[in-house]
mmCIF file of the N, C-alpha and C atoms, coordinates in Angstrom:
data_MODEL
# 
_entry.id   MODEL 
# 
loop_
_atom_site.group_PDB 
_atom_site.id 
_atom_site.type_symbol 
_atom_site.label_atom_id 
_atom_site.label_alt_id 
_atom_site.label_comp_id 
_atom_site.label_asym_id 
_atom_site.label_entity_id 
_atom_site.label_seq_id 
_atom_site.pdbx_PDB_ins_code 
_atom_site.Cartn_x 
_atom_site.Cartn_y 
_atom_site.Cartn_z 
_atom_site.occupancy 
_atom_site.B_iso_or_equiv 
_atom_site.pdbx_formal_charge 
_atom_site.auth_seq_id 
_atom_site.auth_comp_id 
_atom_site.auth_asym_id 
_atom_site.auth_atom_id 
_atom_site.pdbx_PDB_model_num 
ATOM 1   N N  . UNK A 1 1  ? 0.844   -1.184 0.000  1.00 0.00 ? 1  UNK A N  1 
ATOM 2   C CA . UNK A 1 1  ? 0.000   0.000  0.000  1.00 0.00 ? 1  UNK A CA 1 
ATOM 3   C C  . UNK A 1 1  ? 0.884   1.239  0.000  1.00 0.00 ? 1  UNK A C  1 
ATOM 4   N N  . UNK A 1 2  ? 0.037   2.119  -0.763 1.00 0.00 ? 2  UNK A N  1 
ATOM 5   C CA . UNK A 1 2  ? 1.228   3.290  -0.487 1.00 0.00 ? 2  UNK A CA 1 
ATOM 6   C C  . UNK A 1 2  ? 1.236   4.166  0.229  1.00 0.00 ? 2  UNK A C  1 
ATOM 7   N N  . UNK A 1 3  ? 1.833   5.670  0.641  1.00 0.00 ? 3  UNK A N  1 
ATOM 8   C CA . UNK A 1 3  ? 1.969   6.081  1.799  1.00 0.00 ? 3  UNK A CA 1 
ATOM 9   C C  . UNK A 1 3  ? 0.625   7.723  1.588  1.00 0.00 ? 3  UNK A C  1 
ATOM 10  N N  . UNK A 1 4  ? -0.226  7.804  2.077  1.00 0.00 ? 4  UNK A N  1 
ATOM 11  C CA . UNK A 1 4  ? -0.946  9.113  2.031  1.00 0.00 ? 4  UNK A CA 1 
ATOM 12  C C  . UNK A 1 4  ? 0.122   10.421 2.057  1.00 0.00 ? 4  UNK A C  1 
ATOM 13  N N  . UNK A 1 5  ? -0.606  11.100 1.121  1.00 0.00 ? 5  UNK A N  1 
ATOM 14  C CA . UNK A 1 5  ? -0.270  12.725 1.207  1.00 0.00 ? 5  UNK A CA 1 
ATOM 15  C C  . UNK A 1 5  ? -0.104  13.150 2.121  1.00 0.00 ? 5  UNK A C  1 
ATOM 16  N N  . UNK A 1 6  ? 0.596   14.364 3.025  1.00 0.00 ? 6  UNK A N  1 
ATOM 17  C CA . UNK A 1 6  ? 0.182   14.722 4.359  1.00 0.00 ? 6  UNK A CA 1 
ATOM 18  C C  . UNK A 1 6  ? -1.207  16.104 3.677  1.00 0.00 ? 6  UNK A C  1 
ATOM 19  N N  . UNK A 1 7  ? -2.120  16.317 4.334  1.00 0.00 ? 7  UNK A N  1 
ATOM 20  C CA . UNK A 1 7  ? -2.520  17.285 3.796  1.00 0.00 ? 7  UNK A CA 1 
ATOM 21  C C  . UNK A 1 7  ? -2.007  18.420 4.698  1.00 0.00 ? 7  UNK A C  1 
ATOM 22  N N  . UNK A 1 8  ? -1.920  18.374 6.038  1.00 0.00 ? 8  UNK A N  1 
ATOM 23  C CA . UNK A 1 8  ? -1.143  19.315 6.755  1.00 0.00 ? 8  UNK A CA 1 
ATOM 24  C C  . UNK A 1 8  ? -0.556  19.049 8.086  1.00 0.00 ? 8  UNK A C  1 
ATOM 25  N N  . UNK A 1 9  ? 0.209   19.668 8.301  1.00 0.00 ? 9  UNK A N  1 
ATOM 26  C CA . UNK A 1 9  ? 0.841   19.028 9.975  1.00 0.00 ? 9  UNK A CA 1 
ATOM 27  C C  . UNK A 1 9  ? 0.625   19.583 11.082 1.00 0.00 ? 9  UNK A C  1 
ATOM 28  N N  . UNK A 1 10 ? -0.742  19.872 10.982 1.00 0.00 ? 10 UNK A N  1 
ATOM 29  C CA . UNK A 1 10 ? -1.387  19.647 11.973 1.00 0.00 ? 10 UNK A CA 1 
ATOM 30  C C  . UNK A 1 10 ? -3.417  19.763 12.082 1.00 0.00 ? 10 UNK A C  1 
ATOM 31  N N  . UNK A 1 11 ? -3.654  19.377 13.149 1.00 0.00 ? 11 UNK A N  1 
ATOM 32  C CA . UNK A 1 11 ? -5.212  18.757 13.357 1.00 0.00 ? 11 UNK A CA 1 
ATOM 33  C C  . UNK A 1 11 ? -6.039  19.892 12.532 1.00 0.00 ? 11 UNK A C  1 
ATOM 34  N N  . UNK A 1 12 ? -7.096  19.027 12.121 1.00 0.00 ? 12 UNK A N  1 
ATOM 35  C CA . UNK A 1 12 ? -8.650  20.040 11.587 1.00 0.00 ? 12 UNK A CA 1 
ATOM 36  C C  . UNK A 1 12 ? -9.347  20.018 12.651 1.00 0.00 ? 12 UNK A C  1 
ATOM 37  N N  . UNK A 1 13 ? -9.215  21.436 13.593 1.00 0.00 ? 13 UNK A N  1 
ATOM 38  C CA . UNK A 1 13 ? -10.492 21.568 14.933 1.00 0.00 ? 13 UNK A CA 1 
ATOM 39  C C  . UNK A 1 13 ? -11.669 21.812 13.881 1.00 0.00 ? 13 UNK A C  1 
ATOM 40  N N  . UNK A 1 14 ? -12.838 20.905 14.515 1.00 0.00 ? 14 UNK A N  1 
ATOM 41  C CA . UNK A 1 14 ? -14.046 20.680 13.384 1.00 0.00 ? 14 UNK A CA 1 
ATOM 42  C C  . UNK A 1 14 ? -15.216 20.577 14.628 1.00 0.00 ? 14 UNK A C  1 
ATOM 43  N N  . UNK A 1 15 ? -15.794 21.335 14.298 1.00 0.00 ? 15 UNK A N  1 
ATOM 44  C CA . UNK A 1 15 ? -17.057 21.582 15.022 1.00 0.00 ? 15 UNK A CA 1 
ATOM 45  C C  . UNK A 1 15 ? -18.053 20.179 14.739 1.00 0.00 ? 15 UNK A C  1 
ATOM 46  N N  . UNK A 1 16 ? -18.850 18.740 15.261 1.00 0.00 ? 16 UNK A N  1 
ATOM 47  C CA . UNK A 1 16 ? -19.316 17.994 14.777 1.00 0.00 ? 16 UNK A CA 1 
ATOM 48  C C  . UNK A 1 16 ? -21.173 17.967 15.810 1.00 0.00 ? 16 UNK A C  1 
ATOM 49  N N  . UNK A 1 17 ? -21.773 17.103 14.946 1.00 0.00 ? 17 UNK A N  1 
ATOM 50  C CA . UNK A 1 17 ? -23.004 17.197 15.900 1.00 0.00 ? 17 UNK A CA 1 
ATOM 51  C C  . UNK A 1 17 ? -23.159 15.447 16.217 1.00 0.00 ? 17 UNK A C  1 
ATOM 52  N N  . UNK A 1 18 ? -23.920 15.748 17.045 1.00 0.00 ? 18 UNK A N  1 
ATOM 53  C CA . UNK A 1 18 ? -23.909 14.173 17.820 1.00 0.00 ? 18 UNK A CA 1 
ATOM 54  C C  . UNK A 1 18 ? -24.881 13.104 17.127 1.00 0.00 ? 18 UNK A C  1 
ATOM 55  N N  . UNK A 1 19 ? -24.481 11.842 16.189 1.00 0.00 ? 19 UNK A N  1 
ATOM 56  C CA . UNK A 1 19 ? -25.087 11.019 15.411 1.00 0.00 ? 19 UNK A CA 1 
ATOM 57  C C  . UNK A 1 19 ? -25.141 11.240 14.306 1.00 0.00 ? 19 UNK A C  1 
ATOM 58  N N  . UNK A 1 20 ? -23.882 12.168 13.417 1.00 0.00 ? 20 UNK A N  1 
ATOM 59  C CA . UNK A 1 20 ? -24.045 12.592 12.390 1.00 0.00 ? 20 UNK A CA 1 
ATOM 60  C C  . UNK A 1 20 ? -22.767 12.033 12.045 1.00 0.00 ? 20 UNK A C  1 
ATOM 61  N N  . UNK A 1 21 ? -22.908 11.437 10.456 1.00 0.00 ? 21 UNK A N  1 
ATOM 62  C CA . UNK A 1 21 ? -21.681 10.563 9.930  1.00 0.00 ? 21 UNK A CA 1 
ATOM 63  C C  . UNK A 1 21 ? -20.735 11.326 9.341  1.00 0.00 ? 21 UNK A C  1 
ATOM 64  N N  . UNK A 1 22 ? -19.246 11.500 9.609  1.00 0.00 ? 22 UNK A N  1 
ATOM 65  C CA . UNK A 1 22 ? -18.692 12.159 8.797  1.00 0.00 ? 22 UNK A CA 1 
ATOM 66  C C  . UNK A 1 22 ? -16.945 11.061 7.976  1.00 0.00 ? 22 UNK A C  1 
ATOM 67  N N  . UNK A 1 23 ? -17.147 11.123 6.958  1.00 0.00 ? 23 UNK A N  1 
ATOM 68  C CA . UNK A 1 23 ? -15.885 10.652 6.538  1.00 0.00 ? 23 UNK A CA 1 
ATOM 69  C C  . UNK A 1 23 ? -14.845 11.096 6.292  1.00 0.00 ? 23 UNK A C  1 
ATOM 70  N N  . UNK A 1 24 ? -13.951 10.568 6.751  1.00 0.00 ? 24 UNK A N  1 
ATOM 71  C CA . UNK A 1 24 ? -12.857 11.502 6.966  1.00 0.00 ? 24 UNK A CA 1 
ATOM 72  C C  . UNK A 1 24 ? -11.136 10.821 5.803  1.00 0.00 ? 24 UNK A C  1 
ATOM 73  N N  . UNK A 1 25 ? -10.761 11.491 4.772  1.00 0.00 ? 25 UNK A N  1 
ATOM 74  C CA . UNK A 1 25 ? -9.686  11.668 4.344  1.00 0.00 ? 25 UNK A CA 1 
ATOM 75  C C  . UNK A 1 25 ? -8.973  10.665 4.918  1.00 0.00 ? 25 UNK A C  1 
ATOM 76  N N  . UNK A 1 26 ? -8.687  9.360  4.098  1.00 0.00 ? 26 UNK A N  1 
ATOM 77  C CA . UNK A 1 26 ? -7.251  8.748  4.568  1.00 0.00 ? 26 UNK A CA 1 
ATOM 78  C C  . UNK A 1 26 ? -6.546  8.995  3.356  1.00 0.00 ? 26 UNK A C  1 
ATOM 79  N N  . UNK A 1 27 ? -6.460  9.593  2.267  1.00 0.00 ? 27 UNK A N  1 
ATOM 80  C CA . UNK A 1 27 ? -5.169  9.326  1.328  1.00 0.00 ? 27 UNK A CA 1 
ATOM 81  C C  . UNK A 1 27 ? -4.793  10.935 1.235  1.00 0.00 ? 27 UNK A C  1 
ATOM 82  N N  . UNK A 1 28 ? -5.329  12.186 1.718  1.00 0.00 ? 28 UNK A N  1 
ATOM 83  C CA . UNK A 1 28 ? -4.871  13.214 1.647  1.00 0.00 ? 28 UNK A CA 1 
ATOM 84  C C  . UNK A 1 28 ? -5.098  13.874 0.276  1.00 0.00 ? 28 UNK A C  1 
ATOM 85  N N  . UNK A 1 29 ? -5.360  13.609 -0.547 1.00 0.00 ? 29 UNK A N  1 
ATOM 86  C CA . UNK A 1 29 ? -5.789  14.017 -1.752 1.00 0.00 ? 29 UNK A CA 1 
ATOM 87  C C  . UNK A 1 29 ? -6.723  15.327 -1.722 1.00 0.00 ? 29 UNK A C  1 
ATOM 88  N N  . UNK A 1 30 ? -7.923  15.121 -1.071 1.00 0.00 ? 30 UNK A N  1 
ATOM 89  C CA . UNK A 1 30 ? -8.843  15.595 -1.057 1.00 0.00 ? 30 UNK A CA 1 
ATOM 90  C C  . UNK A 1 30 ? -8.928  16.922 -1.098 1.00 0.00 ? 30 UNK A C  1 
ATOM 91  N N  . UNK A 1 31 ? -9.711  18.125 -1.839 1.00 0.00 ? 31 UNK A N  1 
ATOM 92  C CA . UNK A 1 31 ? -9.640  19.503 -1.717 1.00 0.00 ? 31 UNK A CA 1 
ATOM 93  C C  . UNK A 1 31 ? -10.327 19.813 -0.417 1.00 0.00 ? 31 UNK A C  1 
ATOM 94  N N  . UNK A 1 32 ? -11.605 18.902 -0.115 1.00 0.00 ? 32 UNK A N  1 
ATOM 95  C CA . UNK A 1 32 ? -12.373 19.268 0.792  1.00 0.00 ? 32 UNK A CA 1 
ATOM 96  C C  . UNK A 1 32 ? -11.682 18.641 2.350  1.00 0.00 ? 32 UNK A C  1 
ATOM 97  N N  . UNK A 1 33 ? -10.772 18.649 2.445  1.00 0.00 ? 33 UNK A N  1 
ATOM 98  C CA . UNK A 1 33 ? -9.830  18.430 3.763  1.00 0.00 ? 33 UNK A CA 1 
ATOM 99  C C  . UNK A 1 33 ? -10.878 19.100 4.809  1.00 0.00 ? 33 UNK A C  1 
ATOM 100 N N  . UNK A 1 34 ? -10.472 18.119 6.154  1.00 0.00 ? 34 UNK A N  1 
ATOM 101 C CA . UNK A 1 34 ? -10.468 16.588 6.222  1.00 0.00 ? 34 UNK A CA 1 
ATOM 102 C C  . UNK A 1 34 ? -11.370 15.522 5.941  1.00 0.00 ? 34 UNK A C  1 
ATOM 103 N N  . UNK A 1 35 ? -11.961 15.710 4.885  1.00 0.00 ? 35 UNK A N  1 
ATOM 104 C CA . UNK A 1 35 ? -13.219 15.116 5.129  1.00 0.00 ? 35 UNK A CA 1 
ATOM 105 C C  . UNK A 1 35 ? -13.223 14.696 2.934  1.00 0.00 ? 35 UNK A C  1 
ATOM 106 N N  . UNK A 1 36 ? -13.558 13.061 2.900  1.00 0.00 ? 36 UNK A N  1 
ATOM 107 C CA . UNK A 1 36 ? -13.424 12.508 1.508  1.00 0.00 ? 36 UNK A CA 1 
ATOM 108 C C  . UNK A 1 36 ? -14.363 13.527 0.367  1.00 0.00 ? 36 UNK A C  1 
ATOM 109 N N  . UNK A 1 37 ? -13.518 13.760 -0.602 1.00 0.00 ? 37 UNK A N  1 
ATOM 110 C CA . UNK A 1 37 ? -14.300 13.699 -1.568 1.00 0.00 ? 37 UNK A CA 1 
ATOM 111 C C  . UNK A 1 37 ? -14.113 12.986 -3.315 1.00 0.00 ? 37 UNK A C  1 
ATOM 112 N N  . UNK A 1 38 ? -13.568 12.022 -2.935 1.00 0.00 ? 38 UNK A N  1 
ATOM 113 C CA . UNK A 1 38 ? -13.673 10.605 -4.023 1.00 0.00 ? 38 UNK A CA 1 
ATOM 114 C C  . UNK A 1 38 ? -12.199 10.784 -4.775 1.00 0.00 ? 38 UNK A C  1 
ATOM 115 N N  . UNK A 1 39 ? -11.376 11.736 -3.960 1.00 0.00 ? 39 UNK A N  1 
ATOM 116 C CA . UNK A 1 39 ? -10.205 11.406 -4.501 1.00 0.00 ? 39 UNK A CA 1 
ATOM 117 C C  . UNK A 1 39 ? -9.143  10.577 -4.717 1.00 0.00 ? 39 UNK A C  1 
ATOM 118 N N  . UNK A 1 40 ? -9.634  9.432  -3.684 1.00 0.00 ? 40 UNK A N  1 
ATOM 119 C CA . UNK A 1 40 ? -8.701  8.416  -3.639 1.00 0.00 ? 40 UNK A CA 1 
ATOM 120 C C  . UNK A 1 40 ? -9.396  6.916  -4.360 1.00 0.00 ? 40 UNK A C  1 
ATOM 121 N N  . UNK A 1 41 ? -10.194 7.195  -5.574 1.00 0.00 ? 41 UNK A N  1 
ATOM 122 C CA . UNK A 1 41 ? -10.601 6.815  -6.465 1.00 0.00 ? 41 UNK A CA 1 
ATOM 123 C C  . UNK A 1 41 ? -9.530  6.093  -7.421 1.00 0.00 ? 41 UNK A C  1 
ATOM 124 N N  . UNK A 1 42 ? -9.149  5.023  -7.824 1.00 0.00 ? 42 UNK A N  1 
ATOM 125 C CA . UNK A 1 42 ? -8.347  4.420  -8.192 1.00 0.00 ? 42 UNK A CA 1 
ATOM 126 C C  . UNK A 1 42 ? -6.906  4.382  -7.376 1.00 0.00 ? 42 UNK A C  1 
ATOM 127 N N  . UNK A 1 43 ? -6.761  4.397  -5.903 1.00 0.00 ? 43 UNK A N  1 
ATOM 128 C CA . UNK A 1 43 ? -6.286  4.220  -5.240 1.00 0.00 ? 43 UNK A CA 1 
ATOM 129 C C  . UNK A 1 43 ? -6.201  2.879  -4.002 1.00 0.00 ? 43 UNK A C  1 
ATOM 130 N N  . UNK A 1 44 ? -4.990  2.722  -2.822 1.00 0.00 ? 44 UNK A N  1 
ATOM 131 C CA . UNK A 1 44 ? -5.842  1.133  -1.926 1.00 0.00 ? 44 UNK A CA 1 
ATOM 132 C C  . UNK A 1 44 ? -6.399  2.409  -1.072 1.00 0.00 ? 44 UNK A C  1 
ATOM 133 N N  . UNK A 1 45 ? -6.860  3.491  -0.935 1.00 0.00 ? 45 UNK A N  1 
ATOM 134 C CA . UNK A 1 45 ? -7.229  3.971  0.259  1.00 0.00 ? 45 UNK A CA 1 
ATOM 135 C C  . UNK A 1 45 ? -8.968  4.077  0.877  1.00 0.00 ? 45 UNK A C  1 
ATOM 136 N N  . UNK A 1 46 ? -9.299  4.493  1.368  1.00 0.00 ? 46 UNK A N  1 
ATOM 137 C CA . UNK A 1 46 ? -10.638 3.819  1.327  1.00 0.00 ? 46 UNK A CA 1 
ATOM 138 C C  . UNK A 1 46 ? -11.318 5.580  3.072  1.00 0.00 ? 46 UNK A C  1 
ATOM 139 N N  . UNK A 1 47 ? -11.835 5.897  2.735  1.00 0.00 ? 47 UNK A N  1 
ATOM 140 C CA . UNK A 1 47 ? -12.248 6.985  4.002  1.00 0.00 ? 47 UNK A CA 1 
ATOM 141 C C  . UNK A 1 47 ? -12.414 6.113  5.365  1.00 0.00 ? 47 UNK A C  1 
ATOM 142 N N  . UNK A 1 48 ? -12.684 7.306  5.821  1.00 0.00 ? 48 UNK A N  1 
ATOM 143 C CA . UNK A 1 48 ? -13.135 6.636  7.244  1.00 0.00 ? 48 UNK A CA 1 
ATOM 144 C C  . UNK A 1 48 ? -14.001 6.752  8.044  1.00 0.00 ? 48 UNK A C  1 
ATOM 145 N N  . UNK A 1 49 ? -15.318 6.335  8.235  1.00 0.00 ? 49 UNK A N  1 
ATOM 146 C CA . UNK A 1 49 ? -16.323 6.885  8.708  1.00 0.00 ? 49 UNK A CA 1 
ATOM 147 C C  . UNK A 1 49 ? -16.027 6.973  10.202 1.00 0.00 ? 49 UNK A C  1 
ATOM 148 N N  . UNK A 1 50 ? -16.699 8.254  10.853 1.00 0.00 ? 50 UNK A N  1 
ATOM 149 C CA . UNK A 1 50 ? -16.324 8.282  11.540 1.00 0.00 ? 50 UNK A CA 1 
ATOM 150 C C  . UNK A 1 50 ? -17.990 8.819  12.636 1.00 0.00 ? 50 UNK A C  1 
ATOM 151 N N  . UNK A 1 51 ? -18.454 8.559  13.540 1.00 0.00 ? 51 UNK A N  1 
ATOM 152 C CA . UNK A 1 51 ? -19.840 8.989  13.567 1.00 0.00 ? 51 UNK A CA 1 
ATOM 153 C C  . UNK A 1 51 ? -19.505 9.894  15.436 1.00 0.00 ? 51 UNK A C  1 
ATOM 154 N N  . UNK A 1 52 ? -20.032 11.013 15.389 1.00 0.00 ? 52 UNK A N  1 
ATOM 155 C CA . UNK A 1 52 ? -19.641 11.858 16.576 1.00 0.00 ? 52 UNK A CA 1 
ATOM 156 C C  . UNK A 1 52 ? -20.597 11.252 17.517 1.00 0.00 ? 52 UNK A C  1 
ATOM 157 N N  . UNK A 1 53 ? -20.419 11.193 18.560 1.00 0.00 ? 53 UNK A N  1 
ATOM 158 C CA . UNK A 1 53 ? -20.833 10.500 19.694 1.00 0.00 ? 53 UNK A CA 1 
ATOM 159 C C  . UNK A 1 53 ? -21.234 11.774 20.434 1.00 0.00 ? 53 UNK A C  1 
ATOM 160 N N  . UNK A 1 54 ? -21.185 13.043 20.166 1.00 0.00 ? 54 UNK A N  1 
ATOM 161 C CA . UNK A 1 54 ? -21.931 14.247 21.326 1.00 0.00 ? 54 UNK A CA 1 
ATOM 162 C C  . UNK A 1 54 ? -21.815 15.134 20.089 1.00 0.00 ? 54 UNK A C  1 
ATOM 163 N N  . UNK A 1 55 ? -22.627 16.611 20.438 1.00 0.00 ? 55 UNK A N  1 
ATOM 164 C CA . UNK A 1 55 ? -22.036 17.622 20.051 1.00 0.00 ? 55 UNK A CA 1 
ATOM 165 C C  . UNK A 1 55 ? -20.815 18.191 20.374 1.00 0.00 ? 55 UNK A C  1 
ATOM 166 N N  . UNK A 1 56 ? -19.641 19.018 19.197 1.00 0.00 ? 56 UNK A N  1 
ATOM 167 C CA . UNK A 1 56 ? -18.535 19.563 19.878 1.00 0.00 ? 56 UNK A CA 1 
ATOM 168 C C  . UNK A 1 56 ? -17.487 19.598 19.034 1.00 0.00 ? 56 UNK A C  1 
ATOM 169 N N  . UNK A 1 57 ? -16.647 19.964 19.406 1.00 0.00 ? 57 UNK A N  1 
ATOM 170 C CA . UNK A 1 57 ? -15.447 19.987 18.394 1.00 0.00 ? 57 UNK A CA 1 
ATOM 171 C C  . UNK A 1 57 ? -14.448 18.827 18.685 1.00 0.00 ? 57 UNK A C  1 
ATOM 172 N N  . UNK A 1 58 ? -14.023 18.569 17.571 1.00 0.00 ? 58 UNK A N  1 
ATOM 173 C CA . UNK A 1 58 ? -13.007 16.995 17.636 1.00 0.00 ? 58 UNK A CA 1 
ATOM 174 C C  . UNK A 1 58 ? -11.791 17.616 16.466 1.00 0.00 ? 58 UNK A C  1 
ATOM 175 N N  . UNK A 1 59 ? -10.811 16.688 16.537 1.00 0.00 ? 59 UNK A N  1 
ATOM 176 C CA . UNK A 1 59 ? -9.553  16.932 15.891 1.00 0.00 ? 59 UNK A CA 1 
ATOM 177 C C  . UNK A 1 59 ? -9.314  16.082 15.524 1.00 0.00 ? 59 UNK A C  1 
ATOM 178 N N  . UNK A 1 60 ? -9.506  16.692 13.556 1.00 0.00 ? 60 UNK A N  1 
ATOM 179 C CA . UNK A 1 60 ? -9.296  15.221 12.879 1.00 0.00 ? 60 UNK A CA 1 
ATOM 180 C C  . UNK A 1 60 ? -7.849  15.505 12.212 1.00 0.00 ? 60 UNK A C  1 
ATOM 181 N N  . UNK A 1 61 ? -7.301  14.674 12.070 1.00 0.00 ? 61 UNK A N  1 
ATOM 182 C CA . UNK A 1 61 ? -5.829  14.280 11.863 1.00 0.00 ? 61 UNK A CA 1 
ATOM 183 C C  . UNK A 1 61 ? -5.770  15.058 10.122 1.00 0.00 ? 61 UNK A C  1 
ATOM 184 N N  . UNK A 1 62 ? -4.570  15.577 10.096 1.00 0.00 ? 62 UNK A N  1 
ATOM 185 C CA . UNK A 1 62 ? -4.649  16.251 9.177  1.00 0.00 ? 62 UNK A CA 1 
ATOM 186 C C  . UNK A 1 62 ? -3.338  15.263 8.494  1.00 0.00 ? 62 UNK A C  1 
ATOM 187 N N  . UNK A 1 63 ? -2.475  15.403 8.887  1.00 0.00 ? 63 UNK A N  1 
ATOM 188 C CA . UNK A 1 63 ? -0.891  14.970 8.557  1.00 0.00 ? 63 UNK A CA 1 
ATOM 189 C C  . UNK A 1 63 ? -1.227  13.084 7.769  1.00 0.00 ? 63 UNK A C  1 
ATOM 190 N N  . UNK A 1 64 ? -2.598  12.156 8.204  1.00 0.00 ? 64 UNK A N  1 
ATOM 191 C CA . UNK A 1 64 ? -2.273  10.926 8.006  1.00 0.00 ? 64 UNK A CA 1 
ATOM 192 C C  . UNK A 1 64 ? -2.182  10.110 8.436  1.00 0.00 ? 64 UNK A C  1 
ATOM 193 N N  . UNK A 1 65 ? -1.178  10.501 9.715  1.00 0.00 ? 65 UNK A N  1 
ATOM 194 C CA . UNK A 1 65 ? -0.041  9.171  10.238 1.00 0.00 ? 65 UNK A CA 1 
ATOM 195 C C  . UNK A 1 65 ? -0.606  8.910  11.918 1.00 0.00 ? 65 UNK A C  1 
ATOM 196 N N  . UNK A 1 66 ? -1.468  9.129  11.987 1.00 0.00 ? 66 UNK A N  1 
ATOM 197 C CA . UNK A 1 66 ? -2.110  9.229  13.180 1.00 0.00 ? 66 UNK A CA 1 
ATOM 198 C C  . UNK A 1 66 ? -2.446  7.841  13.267 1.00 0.00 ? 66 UNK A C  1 
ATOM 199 N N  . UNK A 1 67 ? -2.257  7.017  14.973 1.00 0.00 ? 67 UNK A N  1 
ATOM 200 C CA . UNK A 1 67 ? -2.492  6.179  15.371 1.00 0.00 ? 67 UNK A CA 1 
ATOM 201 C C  . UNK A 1 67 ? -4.290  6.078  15.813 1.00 0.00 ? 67 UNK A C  1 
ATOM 202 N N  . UNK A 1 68 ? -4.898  6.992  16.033 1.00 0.00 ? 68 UNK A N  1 
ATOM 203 C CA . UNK A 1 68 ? -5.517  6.691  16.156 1.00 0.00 ? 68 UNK A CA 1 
ATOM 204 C C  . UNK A 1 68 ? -6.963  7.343  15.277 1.00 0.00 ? 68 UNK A C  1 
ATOM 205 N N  . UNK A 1 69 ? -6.679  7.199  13.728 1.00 0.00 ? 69 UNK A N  1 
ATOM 206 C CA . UNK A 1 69 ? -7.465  7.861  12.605 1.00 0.00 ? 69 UNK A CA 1 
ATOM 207 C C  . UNK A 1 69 ? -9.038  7.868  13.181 1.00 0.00 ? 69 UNK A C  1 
ATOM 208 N N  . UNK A 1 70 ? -9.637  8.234  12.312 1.00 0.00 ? 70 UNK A N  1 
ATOM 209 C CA . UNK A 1 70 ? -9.504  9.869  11.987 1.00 0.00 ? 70 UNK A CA 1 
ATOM 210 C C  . UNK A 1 70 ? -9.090  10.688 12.774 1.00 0.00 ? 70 UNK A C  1 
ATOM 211 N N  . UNK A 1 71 ? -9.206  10.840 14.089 1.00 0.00 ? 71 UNK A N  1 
ATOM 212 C CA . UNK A 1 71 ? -8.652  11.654 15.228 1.00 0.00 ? 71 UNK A CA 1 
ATOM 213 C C  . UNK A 1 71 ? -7.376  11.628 15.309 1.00 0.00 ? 71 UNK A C  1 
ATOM 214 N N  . UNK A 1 72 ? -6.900  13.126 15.444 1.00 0.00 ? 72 UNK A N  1 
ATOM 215 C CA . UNK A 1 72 ? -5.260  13.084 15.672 1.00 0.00 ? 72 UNK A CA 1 
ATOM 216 C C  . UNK A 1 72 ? -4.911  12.706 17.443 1.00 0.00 ? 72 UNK A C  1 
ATOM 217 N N  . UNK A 1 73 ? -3.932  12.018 16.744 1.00 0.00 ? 73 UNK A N  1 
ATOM 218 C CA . UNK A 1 73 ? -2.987  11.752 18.146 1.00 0.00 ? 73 UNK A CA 1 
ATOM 219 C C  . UNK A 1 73 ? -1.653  12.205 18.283 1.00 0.00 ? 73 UNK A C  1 
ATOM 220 N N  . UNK A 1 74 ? -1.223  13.400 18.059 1.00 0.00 ? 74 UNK A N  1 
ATOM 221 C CA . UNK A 1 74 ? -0.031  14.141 17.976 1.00 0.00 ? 74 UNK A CA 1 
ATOM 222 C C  . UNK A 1 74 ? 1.301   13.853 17.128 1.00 0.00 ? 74 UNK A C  1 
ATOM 223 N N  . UNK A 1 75 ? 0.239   12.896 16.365 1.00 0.00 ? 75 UNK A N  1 
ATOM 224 C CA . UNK A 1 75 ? 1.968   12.033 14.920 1.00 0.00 ? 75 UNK A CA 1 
ATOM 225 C C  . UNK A 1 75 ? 2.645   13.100 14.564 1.00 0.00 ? 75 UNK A C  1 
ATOM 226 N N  . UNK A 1 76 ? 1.706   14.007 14.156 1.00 0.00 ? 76 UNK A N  1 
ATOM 227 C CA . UNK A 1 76 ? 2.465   15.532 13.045 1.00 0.00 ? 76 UNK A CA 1 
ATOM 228 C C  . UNK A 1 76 ? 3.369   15.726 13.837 1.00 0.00 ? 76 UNK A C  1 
ATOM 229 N N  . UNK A 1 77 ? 3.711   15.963 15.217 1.00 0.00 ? 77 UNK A N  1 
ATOM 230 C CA . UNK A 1 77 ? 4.826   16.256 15.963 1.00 0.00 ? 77 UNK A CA 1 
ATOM 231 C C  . UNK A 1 77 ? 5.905   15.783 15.423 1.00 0.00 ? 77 UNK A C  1 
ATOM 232 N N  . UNK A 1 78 ? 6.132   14.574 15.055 1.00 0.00 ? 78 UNK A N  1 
ATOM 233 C CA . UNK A 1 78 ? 7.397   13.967 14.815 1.00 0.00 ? 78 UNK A CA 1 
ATOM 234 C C  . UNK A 1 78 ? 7.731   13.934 13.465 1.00 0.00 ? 78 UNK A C  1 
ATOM 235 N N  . UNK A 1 79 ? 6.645   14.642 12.465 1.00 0.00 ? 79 UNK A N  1 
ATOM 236 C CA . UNK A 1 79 ? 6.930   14.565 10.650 1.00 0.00 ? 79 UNK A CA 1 
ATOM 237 C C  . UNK A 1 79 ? 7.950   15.767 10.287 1.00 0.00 ? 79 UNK A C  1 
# 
């Protein structure tokens, strides 16, 4: 598999509502960062649904390399 784009190095603070599906960018391509819009279309990458559990803001991984996708877990630190 190959390695995603970074789209940036660091998190998308994203305002989300509670039970609402959002997919989120794994190959970095995407204009509409962080969030898919069919760019990784003839690619192995595949989005990531991701569904908010409250209202509020969450931090979705911008850089990629995040352990714990879609949500950043401070990877960009070390890119």
């Amino acid at each position: 598999m190959s390695e995603p784009e970074i789209a940036q190095k660091a998190p998308y603070p994203t305002e989300v509502e509670a039970g609402k599906n959002y997919f989120w960018c794994a190959c970095g391509k995407s204009s509409n960062q962080p969030f898919c819009d069919g760019s990784h279309k003839g690619t192995d990458f595949t989005p990531v649904k991701y569904t908010a559990e409250k209202d509020g803001k969450v931090f979705f991984c911008g850089c990629k390399a995040s352990g714990k996708s879609p949500l950043c877990d401070g990877s960009h630190s070390k890119l």
